[in-house]
N, C-alpha and C positions, 0 to 999 in steps of 0.2 A: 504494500500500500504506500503512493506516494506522501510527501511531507504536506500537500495540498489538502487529498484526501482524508488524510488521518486530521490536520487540525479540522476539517470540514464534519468531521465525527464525532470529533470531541467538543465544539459548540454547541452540535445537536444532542449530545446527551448534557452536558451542561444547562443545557436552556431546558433541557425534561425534568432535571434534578432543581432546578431552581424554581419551576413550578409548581414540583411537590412543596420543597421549603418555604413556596410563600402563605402556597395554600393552607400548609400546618400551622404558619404562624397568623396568620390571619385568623384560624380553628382557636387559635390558645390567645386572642386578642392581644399580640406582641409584632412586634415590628420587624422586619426580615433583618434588622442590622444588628437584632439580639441574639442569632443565632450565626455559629460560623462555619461555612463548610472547610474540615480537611479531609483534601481529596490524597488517599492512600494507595500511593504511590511503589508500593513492595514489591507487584507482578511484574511491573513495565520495567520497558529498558530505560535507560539513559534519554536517548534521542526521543523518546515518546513525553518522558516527564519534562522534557525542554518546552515541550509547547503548551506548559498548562501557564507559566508566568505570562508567553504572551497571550495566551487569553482572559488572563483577571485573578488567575488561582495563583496565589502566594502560601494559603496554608496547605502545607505538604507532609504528610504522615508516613516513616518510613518502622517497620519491625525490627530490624536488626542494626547493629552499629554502622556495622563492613557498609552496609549499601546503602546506606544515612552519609555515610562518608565521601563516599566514591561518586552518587549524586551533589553533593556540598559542592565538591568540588568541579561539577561539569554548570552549574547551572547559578542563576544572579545570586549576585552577596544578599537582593531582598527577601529572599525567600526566606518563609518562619517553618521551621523545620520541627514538627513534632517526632520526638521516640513514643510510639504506642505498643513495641516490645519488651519482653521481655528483657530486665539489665543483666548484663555481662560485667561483674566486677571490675575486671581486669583489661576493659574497655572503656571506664569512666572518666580517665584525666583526657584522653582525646575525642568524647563525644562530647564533653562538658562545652566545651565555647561554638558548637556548630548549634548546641538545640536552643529553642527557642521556648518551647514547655515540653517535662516530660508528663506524660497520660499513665506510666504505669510501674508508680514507685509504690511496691509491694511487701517490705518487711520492714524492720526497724534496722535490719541489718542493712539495706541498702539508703535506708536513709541516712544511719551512721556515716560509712560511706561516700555519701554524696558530701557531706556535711565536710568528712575531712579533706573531700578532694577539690569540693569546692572553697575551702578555706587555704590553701596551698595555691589555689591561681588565682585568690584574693576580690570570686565575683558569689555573686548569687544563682542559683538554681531556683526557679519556678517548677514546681511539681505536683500534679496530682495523686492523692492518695488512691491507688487501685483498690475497690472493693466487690468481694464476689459477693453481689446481693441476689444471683440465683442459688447461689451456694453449690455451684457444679463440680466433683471433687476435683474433676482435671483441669480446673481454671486459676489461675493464680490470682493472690488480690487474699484482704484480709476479710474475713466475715466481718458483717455489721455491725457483729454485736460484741467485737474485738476492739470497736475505734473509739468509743466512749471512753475506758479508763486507759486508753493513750496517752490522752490530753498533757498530761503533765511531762510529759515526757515528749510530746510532737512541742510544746509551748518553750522546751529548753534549745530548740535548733537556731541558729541566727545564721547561717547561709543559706538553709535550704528553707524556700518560701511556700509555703501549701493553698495553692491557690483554687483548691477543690478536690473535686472527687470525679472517680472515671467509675466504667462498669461497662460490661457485656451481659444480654442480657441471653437465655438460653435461643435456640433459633426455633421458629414456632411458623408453623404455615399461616395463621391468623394472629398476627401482631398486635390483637388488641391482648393478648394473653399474654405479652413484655411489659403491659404496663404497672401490673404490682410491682416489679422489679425497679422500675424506672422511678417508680412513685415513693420506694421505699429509698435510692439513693439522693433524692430531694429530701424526703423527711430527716434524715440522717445529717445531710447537709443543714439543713438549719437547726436541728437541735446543738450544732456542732460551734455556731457562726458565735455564741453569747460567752463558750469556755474559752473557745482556743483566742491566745495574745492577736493584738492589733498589727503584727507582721503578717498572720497569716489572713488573708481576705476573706478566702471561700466563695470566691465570684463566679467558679467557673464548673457546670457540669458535664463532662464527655460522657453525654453514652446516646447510642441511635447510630444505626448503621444502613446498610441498602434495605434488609427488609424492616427494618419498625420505626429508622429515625421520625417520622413524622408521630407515633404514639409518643417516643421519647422530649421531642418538641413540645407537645400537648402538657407536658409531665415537667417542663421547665429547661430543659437541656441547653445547653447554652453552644456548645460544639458539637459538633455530629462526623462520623469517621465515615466518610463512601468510598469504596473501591469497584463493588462486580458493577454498578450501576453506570460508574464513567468507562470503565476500564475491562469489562467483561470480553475474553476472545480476543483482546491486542496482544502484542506476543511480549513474552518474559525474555531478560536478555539470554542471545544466544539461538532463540526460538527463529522461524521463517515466519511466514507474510500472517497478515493478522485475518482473525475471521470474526467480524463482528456477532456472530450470534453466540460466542462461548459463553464460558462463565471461569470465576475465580471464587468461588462462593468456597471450597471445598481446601484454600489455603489459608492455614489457623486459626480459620472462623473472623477478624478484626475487621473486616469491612461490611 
């Protein structure tokens, strides 16, 4: 597929995806500019994630360090770069100054961590608290009902900023059966906004993906991760020509 074609693809699923998002917020009486899309970027190649700045997409969602890296480096310095993976310890002093917020900081151990890696290059990290509020056992992220007696312990970090909460919710053919899940990481979120210190905000909700963002919306979401919806059937690097009718639904579950 030429570079013509493919942006000419990529518009028209953007302008699909943008009429969901408006219509959801329009449903939840909030304004399209309260919700953000990052479009998840983990499948495509290089050359494919090039053309989503010139189309208007700057938040860009990457899973793994290595390919958060290797895109950093091919594409604008403006680009806000989310990790919605999984952290790699021994990856954290070189992804620290590429991300722009992490979505899926998951233990105390990695927050410790962050804390002291981002105290060594003397900046702050913005991070979501991952939590599994479908309680799925193969999903990482803390139970719910784990984050409450954190507090005093999440209120002693001064480099790492907690600027909300993330969550996946289980995948369901009728997405209105995400929305307990969704509803319970807003309830969480503001029982949470009165303990924790004035560093940390708690402004920001990730979760809503290609099939339920729009329940997720409805339920307060503030960011939403889309992948199979922009990027379904374009090819992964290394892959030949792209076939618009695939899917990527079936890699890690995060879009």
């Amino acid at each position: 597929m030429s570079h013509s074609s493919l942006a000419t693809l990529l518009r028209q699923r953007l302008a699909a995806v943008e009429e969901r998002l408006g219509r959801a917020c329009q449903r939840a009486g909030r304004p399209r500019s309260s919700v953000t899309l990052v479009a998840v970027t983990k499948s495509i190649s290089v050359e494919i994630a090039r053309l989503l700045p010139e189309l208007g997409v700057r938040d860009l969602g990457e899973n793994r360090p290595q390919e958060l890296w290797r895109k950093a480096a091919a594409l604008p310095r403006d680009v806000r770069w989310h990790l919605i993976g999984h952290w790699q310890r021994n990856k954290i002093e070189r992804t620290l100054p590429l991300v722009y917020l992490c979505h899926s900081a998951d233990s105390i151990r990695l927050l410790d961590a962050l804390e002291q890696a981002a105290d060594r290059q003397g900046r702050t990290v913005p991070v979501l608290l991952e939590v599994n509020a479908s309680r799925e056992p193969a999903k990482h992220g803390f139970a719910p009902e784990e984050v409450p007696p954190l507090v005093p312990r999440l209120n002693e970090l001064r480099r790492v900023v907690i600027r909300g909460l993330m969550t996946m919710a289980a995948y369901e053919e009728d997405p209105e059966r995400c929305r307990r899940t969704f509803r319970e990481l807003r309830e969480l979120r503001d029982a949470l906004r009165a303990r924790l210190a004035p560093l940390h905000r708690l402004d920001e909700l990730s979760m809503g993906m290609t099939n339920d963002f729009e329940v997720a919306i409805e339920e307060g979401a503030t960011m939403v991760r889309i992948g199979t919806a922009l990027f379904g059937g374009l090819p992964a690097p290394g892959e030949g020509p792209a076939s618009p009718g695939g899917s990527q639904d079936g890699l890690a579950g995060l879009a």
